[in-house]
N, C-alpha and C positions, 0 to 999 in steps of 0.2 A: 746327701753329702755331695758336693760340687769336686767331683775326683777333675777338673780341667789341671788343674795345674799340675798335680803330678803328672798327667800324661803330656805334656810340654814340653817338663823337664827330662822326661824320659826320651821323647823325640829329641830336644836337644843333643844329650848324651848321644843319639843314633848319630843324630848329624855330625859330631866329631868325631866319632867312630870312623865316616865315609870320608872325611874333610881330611885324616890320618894316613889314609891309603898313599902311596908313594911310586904303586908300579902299576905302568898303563896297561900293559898284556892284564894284571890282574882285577883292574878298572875294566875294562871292557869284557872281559869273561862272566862278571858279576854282573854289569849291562845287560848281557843278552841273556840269560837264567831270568832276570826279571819280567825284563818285556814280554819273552816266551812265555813266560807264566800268564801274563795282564792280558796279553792278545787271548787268549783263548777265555778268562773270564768276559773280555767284551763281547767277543762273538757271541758270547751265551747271552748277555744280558741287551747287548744293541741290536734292534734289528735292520739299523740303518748301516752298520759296520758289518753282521753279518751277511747283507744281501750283498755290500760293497767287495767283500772278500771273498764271496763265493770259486770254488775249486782253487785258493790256494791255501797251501797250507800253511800253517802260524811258524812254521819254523823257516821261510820264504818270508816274513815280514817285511823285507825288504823289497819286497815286488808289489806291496802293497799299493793300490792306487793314490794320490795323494789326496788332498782336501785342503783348500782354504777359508779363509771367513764366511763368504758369499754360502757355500756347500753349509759349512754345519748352521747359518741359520735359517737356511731353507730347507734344512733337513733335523732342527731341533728338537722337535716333537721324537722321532725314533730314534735320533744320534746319543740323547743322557738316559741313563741307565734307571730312570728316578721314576721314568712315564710323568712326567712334568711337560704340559704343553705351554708351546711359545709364547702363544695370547695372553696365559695366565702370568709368566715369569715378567712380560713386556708388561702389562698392567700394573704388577706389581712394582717391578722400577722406576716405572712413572712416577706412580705414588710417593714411592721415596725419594725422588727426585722435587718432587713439589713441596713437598712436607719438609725435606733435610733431615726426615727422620730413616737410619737405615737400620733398623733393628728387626723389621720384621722379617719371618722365614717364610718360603713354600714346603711342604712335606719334609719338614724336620732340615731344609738346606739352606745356606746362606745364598741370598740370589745379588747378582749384580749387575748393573750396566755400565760401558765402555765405550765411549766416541769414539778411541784409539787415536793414533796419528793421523790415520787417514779419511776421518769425520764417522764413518761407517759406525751405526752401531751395533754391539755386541754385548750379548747376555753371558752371566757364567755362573755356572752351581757349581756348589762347596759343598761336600757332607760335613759333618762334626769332625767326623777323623779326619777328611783330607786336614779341616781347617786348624785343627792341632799341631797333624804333620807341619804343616803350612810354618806353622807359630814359632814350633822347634828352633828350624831349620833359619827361619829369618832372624831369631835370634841369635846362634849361631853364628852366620854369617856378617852379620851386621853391626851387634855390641863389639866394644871396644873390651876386652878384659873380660873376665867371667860372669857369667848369668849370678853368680852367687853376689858380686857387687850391685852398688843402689844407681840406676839409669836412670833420668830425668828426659822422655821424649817430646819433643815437638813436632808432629809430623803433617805436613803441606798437601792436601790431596782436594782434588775437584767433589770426591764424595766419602763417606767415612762408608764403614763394613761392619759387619758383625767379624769378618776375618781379622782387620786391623784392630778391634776392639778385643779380641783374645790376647794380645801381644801384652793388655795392663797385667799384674801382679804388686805382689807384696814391695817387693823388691825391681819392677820396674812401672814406673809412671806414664803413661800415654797420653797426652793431650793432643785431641784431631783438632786441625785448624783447616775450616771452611776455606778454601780459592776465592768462595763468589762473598765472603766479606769484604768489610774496606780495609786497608792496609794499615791506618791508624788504629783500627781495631783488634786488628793481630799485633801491633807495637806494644800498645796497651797491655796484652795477656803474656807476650812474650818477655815484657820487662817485671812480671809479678811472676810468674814462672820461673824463669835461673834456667833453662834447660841446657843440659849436659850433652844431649844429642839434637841436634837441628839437621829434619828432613823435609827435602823439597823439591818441586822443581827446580831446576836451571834460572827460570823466568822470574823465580819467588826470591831466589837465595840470589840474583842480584837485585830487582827490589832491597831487598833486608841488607845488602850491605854498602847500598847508597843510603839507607838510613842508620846505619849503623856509623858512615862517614860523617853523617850528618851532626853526630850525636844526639838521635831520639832514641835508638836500640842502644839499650845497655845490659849486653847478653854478652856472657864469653863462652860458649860451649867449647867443648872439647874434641866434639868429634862432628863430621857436615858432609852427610848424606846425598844424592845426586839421586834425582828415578822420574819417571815418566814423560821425560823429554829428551833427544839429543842434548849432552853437554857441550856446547861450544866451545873451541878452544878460546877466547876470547872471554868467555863469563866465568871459563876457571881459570883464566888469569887474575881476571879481576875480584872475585870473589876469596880466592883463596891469600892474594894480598891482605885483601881487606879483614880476615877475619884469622889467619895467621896460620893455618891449618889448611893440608892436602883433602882434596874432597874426594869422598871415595865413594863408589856409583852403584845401584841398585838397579839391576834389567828387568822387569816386572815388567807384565803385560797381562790381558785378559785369557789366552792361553799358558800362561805360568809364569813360577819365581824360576827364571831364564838365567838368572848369573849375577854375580856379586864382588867386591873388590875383597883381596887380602891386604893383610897387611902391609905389603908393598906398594897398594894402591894399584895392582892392578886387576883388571877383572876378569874373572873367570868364570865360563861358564858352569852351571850346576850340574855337571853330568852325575851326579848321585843321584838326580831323583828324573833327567832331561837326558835322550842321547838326540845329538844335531847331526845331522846330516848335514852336509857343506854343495852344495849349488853354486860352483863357481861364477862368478861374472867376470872376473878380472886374475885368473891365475896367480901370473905374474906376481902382481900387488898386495894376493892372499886376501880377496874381498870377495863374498860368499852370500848368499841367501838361506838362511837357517830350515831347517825344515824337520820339525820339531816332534817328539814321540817323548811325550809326557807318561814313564810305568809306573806315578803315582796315584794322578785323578782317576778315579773309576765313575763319580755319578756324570761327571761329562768327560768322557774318554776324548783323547786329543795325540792321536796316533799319525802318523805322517803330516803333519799340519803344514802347510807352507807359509811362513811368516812372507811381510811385504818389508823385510829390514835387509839394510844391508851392514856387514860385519866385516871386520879386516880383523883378520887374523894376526898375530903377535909373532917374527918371526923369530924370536932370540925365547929361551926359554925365561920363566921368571925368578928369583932368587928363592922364591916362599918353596921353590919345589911339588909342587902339586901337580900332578897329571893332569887335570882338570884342563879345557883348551880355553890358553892366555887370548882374549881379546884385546887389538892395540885399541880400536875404537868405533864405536857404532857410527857408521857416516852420513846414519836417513834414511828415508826408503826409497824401493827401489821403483815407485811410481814417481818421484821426485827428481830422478835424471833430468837432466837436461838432454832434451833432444833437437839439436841444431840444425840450420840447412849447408852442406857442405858449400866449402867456399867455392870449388872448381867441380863441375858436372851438376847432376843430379845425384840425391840419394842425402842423407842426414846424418850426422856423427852425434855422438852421445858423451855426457860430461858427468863425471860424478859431484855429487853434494859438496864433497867435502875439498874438492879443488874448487866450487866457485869459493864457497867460507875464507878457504886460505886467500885465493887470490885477494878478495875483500879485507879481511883481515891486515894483510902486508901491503896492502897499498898506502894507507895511510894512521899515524900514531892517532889521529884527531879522531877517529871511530869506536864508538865507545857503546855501539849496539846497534843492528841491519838485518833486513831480511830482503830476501832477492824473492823475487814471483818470476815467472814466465811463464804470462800470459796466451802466449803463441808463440813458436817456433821464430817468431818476428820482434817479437814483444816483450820485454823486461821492465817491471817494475823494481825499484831496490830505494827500501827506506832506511834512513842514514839516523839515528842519533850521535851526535860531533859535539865534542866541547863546549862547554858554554863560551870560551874564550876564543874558539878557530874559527876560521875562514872555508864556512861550510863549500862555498862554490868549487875552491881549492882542494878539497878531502872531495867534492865529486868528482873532479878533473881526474883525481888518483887514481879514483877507484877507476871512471870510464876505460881509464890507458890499463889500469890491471884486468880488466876483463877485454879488452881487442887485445891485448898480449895473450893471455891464454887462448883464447877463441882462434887468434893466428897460429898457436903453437899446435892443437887438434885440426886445424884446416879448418876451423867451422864460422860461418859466417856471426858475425857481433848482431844481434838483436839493435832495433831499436832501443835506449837506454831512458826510463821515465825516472827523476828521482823523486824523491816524496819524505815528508819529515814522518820518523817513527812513531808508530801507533799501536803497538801490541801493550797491551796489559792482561799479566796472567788471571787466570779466571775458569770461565766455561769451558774454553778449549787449550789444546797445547798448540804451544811455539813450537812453529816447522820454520829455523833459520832459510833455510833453503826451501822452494816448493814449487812443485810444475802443478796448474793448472787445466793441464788439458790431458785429455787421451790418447794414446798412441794408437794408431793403426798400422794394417799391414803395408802401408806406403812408406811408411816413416823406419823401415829396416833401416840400421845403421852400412855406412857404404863400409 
């Protein structure tokens, strides 16, 4: 007897239980009883986390050394609690990656890989329970209206899961849709389908509502999903015209289900199952570096992690009432900065993501989807898609005078400026609006 669904539904029920709480003294007291409890199962069961934390003690978790990508997959083999080595779980993702088939397990766990944002890639084990938990909780957060109503999903990912494949039931429908098909091909399924919930990237859900302008999409969902790419404010302008409906945003990543929109649309971190630590980079502005202590995952434990995102905090609280920490918006990562060369002396200043976006953005109406590169400290690349109807040379002129304006307003010297017609199509990798190409060194300290 296939008991998955009741334990779902029961995890669901948990997740509104947590999603109910209303006082942060008593959110965070429940936080650290967990964690305290999870650190000392890991230590028992990791020997890469036990040798990591040696003489301190689990109730000091917070002095815990940290750990990034690069760390747990050079230390996979001891870091998941499964005795799963690397070779075998990477062998195995290949395979499903070549095939499109993602069904099969290692030692009873759901295995996965991840390009991320930053190309790098990364593996992830699921036990059965986490992937339930997982199922609950993304339910939960996500359906519009009760688990007991009939969902119709569409959902947009670079590879399907044995995770995302629990999500089906009686009462809700799961159709995965392939990135690396053709887009008349998902037209095709999406107009025999009807779905009620459309998920996707950023990159997909504006595709789908230039063809929905178009009229080949003849879809009216009700609810329209955001995940594994920065949302642009520019693609949720135009998407959410287009299809009449606020898009509400999913923070997924290979170390966890990180945060989710309420009903007010805005998002909030999952601190029910995730406590963040906040890495300020920008005080002031409430922009932070996450650093993440997942006390759910146990077959790959993910305790101090240091994400490469950066976060702005929400400084107004949000109407839904939740303790949970309001995010205003994910701005990129933080290997994405702009690092310029100061206009006066020596020494380099530094530009966040989400000030070139804006600057790009408000320079001109004719811009209707761009990505900036920087090439070198010297060097900018930035491809323009403009109206069919504008005067592209005019929307470059724009943009050039919006970026030497900001660039004057930081002191930082304007790159050379290359423009280029757009060429992103969603697919194999995610759209990074904004993206540095090169590495920082110790010379390039900001002045």
């Amino acid at each position: 007897m296939n008991t998955d669904p009741l334990h779902i539904v029961m995890q669901y029920a948990a997740a509104r239980r947590r999603a109910a709480i209303r006082d942060r003294a008593r959110l965070e007291r429940w936080q650290e009883s967990r964690i305290l409890r999870h650190a000392e199962r890991v230590r028992e069961a990791s020997p890469f986390y036990r040798e990591l934390w040696q003489g301190i003690d689990s109730a000091d978790w917070r002095r815990f050394p940290e750990i990034d990508k690069r760390a747990m997959m050079e230390h996979f083999d001891t870091l998941n609690t499964a005795g799963i080595r690397r070779e075998d779980a990477m062998n195995l993702a290949l395979q499903a990656e070549r095939t499109r088939d993602f069904t099969p397990e290692i030692g009873g766990l759901t295995i996965g890989m991840s390009s991320g944002t930053s190309g790098n890639r990364g593996l992830f084990l699921v036990s059965r329970q986490e992937r339930l938990a997982w199922t609950g909780t993304i339910l939960e957060r996500v359906l519009p209206g009760s688990l007991l109503n009939r969902h119709n999903i569409a959902f947009f990912l670079r590879a399907d899961s044995n995770l995302y494949g629990s999500v089906r039931s009686k009462r809700v429908a799961f159709v995965f849709y392939d990135l690396l098909h053709p887009l008349r091909q998902h037209i095709a399924a999406l107009n025999a389908q009807q779905p009620t919930i459309l998920a996707a990237p950023p990159s997909m859900l504006r595709l789908l509502a230039g063809e929905r302008r178009a009229g080949r999409l003849k879809i009216e969902p009700a609810h329209l999903v955001s995940m594994a790419e920065v949302l642009d404010p520019l693609d949720r302008q135009v998407i959410e015209e287009t299809f009449g409906l606020k898009i509400h945003q999913v923070y997924q990543c290979t170390e966890g289900f990180l945060g989710a929109s309420c009903s007010h649309g805005t998002l909030h971190l999952n601190e029910d199952v995730v406590h963040i630590e906040k890495d300020y980079i920008d005080a002031e502005r409430g922009v932070f570096i996450p650093i993440v202590t997942d006390f759910v995952r146990f077959a790959q434990p993910i305790i101090r992690y240091r994400l490469g995102d950066l976060l702005t905090e929400r400084k107004t609280s949000c109407p839904c009432g939740s303790p949970f920490t309001a995010i205003e918006r994910i701005e990129g990562r933080s290997d994405d900065l702009f690092v310029l060369p100061a206009r006066t002396g020596g020494g380099f200043v530094t530009l966040f993501p989400d000030f070139v976006s804006r600057a790009i953005i408000a320079a001109s109406e004719q811009v209707e989807a761009y990505r900036a590169v920087l090439n070198t400290p010297q060097s900018l690349s930035v491809e323009l898609d403009v109206r069919g109807d504008a005067d592209r040379a005019e929307a470059e002129r724009h943009v050039r005078q919006a970026l030497a304006d900001l660039c004057s307003r930081i002191g930082a010297q304007l790159p050379e400026i290359a423009f280029e017609p757009y060429t992103f199509v969603p697919g194999a990798i995610k759209l990074r609006r904004v993206q540095r190409r090169f590495a920082v060194n110790e010379r390039m300290e900001p002045v």
